[in-house]
Structure formats: C-alpha cells, structure tokens
PyMOL Python script that loads the backbone (N, CA, C, O; Angstrom):
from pymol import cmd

cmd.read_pdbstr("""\
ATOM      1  N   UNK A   1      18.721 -16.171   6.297  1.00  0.00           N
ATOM      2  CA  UNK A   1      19.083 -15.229   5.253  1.00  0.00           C
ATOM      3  C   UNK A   1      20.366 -14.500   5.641  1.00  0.00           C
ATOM      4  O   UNK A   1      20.657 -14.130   6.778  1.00  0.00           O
ATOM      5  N   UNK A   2      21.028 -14.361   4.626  1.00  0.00           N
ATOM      6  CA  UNK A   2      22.578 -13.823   4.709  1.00  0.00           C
ATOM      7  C   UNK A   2      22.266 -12.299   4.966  1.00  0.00           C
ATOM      8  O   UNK A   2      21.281 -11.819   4.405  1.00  0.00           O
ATOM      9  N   UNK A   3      22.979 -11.582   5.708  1.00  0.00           N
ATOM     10  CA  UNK A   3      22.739  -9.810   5.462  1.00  0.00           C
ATOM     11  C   UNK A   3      21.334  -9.085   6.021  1.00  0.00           C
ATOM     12  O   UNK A   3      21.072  -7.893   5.856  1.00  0.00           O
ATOM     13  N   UNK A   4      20.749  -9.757   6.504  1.00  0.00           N
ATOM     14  CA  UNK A   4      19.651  -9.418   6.870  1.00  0.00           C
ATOM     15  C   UNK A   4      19.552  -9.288   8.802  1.00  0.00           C
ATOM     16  O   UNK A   4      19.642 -10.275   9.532  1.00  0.00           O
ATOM     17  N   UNK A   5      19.383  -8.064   9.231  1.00  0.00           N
ATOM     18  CA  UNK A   5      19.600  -7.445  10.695  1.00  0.00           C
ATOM     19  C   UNK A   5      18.280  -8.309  11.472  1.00  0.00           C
ATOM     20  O   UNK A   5      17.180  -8.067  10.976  1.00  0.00           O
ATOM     21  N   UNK A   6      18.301  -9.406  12.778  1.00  0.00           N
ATOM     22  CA  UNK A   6      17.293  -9.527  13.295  1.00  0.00           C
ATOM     23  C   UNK A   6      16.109  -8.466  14.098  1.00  0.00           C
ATOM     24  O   UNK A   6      16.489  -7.888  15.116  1.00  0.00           O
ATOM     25  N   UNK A   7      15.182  -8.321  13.774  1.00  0.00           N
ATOM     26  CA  UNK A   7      14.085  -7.447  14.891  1.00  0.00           C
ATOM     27  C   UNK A   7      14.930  -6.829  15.456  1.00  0.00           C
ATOM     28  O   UNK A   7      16.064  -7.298  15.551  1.00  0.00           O
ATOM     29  N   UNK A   8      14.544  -5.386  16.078  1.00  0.00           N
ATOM     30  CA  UNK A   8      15.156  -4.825  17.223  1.00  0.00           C
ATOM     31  C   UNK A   8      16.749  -4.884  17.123  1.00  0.00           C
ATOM     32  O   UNK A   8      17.264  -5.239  18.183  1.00  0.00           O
ATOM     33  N   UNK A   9      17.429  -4.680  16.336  1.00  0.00           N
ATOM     34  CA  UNK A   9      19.121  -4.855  16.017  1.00  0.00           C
ATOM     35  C   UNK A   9      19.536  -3.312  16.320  1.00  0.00           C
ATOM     36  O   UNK A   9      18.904  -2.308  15.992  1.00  0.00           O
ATOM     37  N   UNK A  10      20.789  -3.390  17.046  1.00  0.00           N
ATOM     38  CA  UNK A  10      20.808  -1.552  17.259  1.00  0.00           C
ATOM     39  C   UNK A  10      21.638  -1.049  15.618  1.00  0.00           C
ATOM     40  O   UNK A  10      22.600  -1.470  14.975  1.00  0.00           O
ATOM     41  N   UNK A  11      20.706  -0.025  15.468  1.00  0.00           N
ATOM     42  CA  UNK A  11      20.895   0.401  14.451  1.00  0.00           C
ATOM     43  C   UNK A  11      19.718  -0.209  13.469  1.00  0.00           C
ATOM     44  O   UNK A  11      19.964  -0.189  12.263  1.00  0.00           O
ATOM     45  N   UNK A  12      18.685  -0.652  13.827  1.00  0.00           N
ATOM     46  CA  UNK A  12      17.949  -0.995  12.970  1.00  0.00           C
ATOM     47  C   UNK A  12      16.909   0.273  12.273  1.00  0.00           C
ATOM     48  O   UNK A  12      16.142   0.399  13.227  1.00  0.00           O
ATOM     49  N   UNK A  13      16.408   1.274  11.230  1.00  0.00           N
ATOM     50  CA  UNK A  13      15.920   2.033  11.361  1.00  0.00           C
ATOM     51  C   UNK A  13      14.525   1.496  10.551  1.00  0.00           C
ATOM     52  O   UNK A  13      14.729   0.764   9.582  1.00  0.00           O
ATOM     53  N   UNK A  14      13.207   1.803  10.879  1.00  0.00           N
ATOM     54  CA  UNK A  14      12.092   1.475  10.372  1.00  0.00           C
ATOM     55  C   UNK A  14      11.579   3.184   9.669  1.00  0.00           C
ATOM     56  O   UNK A  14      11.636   4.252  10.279  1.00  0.00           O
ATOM     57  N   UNK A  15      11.267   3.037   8.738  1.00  0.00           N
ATOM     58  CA  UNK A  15      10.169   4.446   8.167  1.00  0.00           C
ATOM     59  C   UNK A  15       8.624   3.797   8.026  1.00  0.00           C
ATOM     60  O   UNK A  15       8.138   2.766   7.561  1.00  0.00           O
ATOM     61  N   UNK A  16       8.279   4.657   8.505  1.00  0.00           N
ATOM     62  CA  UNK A  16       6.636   4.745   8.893  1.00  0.00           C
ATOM     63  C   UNK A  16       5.991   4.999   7.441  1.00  0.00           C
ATOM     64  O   UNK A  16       5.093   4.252   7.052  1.00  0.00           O
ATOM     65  N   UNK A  17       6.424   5.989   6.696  1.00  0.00           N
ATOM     66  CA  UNK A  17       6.322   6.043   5.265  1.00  0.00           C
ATOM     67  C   UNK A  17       6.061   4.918   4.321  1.00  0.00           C
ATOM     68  O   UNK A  17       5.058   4.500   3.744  1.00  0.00           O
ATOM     69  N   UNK A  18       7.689   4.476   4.382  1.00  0.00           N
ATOM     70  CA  UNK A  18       7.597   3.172   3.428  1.00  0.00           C
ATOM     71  C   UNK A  18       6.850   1.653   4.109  1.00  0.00           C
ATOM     72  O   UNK A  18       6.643   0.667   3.403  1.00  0.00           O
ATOM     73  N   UNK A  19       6.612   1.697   5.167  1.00  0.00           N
ATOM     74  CA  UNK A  19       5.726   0.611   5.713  1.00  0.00           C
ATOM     75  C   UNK A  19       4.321   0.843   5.957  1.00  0.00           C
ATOM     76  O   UNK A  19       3.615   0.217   6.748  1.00  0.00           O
ATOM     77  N   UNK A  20       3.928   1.940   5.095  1.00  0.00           N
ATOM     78  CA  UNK A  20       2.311   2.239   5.237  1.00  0.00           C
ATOM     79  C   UNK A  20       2.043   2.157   3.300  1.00  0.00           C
ATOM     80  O   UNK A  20       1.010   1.591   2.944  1.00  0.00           O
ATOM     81  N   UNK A  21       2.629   2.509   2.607  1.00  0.00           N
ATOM     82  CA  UNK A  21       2.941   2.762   1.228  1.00  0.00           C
ATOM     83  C   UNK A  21       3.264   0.824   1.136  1.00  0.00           C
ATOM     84  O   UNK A  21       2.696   0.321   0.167  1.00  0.00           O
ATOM     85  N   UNK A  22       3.937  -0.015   1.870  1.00  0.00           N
ATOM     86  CA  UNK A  22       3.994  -1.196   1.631  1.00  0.00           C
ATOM     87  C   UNK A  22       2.033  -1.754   1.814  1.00  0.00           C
ATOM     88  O   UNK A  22       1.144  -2.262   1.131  1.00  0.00           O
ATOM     89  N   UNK A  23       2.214  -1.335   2.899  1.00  0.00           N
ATOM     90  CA  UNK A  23       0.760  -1.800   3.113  1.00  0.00           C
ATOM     91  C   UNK A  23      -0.093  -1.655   2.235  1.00  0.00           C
ATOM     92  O   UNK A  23      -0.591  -2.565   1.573  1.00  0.00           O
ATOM     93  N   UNK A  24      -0.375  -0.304   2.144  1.00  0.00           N
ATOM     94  CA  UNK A  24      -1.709  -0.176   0.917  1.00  0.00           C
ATOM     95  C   UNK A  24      -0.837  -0.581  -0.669  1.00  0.00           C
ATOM     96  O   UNK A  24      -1.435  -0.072  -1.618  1.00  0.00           O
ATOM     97  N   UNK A  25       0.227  -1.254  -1.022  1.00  0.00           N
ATOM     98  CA  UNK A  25       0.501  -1.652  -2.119  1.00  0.00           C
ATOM     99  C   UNK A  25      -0.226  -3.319  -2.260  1.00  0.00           C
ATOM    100  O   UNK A  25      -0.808  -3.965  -3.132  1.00  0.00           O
ATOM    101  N   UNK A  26       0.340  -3.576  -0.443  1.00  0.00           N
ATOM    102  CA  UNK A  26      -0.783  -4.860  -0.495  1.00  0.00           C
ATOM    103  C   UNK A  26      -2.188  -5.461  -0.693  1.00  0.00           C
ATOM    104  O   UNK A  26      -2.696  -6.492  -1.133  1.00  0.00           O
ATOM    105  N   UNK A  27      -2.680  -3.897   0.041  1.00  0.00           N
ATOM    106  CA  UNK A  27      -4.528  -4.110   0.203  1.00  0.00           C
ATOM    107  C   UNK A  27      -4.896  -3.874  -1.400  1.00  0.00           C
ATOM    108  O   UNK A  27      -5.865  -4.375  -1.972  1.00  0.00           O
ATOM    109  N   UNK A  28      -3.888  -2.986  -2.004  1.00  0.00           N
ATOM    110  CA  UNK A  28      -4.093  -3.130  -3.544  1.00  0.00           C
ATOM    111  C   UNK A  28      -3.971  -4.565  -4.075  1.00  0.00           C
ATOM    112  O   UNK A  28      -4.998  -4.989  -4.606  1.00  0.00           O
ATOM    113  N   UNK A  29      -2.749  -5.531  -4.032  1.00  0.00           N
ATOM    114  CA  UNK A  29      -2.636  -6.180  -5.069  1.00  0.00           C
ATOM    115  C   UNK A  29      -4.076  -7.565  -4.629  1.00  0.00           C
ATOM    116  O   UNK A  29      -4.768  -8.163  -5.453  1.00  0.00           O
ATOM    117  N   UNK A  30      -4.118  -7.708  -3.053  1.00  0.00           N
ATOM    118  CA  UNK A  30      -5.541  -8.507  -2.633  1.00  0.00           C
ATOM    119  C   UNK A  30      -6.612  -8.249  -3.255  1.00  0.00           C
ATOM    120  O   UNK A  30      -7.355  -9.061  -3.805  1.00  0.00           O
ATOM    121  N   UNK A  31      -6.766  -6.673  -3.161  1.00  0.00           N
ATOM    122  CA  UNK A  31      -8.379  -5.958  -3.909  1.00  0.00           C
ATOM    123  C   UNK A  31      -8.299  -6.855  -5.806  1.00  0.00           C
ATOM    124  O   UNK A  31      -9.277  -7.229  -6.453  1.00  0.00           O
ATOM    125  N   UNK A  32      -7.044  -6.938  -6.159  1.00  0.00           N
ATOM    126  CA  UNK A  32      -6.617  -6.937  -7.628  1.00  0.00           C
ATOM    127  C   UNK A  32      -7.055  -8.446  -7.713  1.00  0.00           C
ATOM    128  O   UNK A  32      -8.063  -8.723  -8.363  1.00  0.00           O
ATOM    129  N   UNK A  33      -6.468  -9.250  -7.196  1.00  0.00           N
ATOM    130  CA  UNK A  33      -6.244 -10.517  -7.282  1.00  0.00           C
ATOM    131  C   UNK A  33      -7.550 -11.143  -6.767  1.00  0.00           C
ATOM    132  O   UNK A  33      -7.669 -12.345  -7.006  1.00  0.00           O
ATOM    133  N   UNK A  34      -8.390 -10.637  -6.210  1.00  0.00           N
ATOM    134  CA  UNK A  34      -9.759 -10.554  -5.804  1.00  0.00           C
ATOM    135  C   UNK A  34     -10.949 -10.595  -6.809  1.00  0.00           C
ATOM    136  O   UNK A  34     -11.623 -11.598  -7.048  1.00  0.00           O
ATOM    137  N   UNK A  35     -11.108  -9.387  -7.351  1.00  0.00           N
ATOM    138  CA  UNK A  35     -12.047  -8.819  -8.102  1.00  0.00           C
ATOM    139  C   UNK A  35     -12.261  -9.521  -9.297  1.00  0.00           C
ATOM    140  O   UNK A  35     -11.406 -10.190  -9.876  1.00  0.00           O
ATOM    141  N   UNK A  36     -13.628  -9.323  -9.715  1.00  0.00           N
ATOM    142  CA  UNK A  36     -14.273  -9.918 -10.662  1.00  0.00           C
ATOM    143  C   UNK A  36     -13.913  -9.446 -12.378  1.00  0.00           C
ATOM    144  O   UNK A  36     -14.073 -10.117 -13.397  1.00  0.00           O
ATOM    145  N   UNK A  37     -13.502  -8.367 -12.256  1.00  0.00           N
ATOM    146  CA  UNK A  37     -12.780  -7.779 -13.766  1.00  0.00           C
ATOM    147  C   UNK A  37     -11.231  -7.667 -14.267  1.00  0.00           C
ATOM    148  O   UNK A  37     -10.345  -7.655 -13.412  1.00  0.00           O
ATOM    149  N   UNK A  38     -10.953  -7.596 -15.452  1.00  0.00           N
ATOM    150  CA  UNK A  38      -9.790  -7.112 -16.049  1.00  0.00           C
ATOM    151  C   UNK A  38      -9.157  -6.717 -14.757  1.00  0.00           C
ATOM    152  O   UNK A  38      -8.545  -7.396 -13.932  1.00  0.00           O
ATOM    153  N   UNK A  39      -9.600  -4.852 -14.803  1.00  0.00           N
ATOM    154  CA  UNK A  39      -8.738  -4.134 -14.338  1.00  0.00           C
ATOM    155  C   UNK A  39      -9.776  -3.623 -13.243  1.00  0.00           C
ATOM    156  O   UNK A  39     -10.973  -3.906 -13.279  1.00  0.00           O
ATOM    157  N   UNK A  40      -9.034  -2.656 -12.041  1.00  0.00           N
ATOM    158  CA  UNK A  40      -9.886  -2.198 -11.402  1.00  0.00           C
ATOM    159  C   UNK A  40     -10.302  -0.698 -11.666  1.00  0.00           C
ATOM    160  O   UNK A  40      -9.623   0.096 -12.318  1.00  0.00           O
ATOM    161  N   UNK A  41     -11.268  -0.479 -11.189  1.00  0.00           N
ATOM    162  CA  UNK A  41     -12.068   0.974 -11.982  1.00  0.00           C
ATOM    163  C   UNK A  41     -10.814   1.877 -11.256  1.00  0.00           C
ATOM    164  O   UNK A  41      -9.870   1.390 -10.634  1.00  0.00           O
ATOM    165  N   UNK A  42     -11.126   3.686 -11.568  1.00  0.00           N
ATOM    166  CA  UNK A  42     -10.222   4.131 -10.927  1.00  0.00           C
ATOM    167  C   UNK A  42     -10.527   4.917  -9.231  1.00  0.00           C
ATOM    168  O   UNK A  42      -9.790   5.335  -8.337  1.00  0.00           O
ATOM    169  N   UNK A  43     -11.855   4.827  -9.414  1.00  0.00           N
ATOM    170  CA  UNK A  43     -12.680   5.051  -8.077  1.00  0.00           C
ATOM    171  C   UNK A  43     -12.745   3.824  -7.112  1.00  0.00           C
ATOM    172  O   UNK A  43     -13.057   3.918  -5.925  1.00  0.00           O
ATOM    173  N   UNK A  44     -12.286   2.205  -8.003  1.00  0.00           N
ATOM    174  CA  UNK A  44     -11.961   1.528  -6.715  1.00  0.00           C
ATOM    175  C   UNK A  44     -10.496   1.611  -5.966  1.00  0.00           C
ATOM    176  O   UNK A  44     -10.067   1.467  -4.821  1.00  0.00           O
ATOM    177  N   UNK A  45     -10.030   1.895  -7.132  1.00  0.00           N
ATOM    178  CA  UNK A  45      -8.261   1.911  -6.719  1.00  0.00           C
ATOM    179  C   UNK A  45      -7.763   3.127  -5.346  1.00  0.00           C
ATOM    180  O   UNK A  45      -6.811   3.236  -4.574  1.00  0.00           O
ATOM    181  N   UNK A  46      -9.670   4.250  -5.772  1.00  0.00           N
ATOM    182  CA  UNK A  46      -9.010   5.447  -4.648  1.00  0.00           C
ATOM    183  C   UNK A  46      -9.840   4.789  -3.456  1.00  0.00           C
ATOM    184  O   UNK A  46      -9.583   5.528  -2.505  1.00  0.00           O
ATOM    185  N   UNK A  47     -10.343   4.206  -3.192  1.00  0.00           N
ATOM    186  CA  UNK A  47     -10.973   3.759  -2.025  1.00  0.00           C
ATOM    187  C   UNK A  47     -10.830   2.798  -1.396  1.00  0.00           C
ATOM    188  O   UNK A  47     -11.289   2.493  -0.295  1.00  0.00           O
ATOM    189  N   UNK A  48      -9.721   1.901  -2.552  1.00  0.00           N
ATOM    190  CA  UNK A  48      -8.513   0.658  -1.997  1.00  0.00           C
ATOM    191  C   UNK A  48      -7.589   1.976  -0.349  1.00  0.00           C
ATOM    192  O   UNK A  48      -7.499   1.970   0.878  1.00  0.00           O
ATOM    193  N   UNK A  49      -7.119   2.919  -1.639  1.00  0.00           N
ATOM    194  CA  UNK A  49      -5.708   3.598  -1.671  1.00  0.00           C
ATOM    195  C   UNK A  49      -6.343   4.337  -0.759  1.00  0.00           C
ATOM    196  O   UNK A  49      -5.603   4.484   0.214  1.00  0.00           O
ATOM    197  N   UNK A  50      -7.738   5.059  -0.574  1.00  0.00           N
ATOM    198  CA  UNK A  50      -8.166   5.454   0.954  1.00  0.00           C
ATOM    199  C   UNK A  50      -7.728   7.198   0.515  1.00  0.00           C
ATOM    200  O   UNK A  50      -7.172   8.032   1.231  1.00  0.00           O
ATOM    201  N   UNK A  51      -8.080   7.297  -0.516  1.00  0.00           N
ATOM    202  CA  UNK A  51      -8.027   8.563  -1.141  1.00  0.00           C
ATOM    203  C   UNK A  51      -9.167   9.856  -0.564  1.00  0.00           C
ATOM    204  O   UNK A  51     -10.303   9.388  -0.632  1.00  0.00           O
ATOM    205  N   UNK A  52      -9.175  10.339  -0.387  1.00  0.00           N
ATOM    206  CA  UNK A  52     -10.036  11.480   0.354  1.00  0.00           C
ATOM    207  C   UNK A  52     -10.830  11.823  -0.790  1.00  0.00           C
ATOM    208  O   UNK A  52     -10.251  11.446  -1.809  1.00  0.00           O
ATOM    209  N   UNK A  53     -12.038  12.444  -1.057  1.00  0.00           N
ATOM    210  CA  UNK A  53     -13.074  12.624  -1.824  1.00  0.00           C
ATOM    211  C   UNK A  53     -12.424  14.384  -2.345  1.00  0.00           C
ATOM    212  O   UNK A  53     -12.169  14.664  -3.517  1.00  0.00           O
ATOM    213  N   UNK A  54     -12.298  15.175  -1.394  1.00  0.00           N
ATOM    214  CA  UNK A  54     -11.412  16.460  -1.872  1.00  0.00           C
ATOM    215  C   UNK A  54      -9.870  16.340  -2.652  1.00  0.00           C
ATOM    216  O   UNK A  54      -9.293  17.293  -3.175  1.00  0.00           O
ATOM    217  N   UNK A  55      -9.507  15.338  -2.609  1.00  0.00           N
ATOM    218  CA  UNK A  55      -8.641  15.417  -3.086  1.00  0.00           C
ATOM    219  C   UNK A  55      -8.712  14.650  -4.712  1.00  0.00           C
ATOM    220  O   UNK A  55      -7.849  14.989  -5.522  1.00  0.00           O
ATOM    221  N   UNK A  56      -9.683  13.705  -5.090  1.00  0.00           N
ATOM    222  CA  UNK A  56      -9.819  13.564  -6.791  1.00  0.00           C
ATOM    223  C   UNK A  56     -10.610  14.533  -7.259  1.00  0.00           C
ATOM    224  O   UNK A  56     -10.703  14.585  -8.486  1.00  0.00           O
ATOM    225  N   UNK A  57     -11.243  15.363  -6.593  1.00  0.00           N
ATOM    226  CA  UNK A  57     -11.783  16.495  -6.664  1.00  0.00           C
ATOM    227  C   UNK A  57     -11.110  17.383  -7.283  1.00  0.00           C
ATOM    228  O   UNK A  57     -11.686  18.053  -8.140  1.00  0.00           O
ATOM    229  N   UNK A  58      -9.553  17.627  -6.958  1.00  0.00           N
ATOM    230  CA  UNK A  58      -9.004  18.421  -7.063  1.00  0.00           C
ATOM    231  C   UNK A  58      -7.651  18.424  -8.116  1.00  0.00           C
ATOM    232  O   UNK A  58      -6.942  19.428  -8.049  1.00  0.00           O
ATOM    233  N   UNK A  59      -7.338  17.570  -8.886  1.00  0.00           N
ATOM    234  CA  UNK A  59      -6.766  17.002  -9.927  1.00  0.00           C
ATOM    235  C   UNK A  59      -7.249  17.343 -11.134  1.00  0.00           C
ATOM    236  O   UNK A  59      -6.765  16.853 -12.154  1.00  0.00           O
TER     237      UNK A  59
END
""", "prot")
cmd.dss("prot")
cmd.show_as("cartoon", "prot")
cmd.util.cbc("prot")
cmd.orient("prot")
C-alpha cells in the first residue's frame, strides 16, 4: 500500500480512543451479522457496547 507508515515508524501516533471505539464498532457489526432478527434490541446493543446499567438509567 502506497502512503501507509510500517508498525513502529518514528512518528507513528496510535489513540487508545479511536482503537477501542474501532473495536466495539466491530463486536457490534459480528453481534449484527450474527443474530437471529431484523435489528438488534436496544438493551442488546448496550451490552454489545458494554454500557453500564447507571448510565441507561440515566438518559
């Protein structure tokens, strides 16, 4: 691939953010591409997404 820095390149910067937000976009689209319905409920999507119980609580 053209433009693209190998592993470990100085100056390479990683965010912890956007590679955890990648992740659970994944365990989402598996759970999606998985499941037996349409769509997924919205209590599976928070327990894909690892949502804390105080916090839909609180919305």
């Amino acid at each position: 691939m053209i433009g693209v820095a190998p592993l470990g390149a100085p100056g390479q910067v990683q965010d912890p953010i956007a590679l955890a937000e990648i992740e659970l976009c994944g365990d989402l689209m598996i759970a999606a591409s998985s499941a037996n319905v349409d769509r997924l409920s919205q209590a599976s999507i928070d327990e894909i997404l690892r949502v804390r119980e105080d916090r839909r609580t609180s919305r």
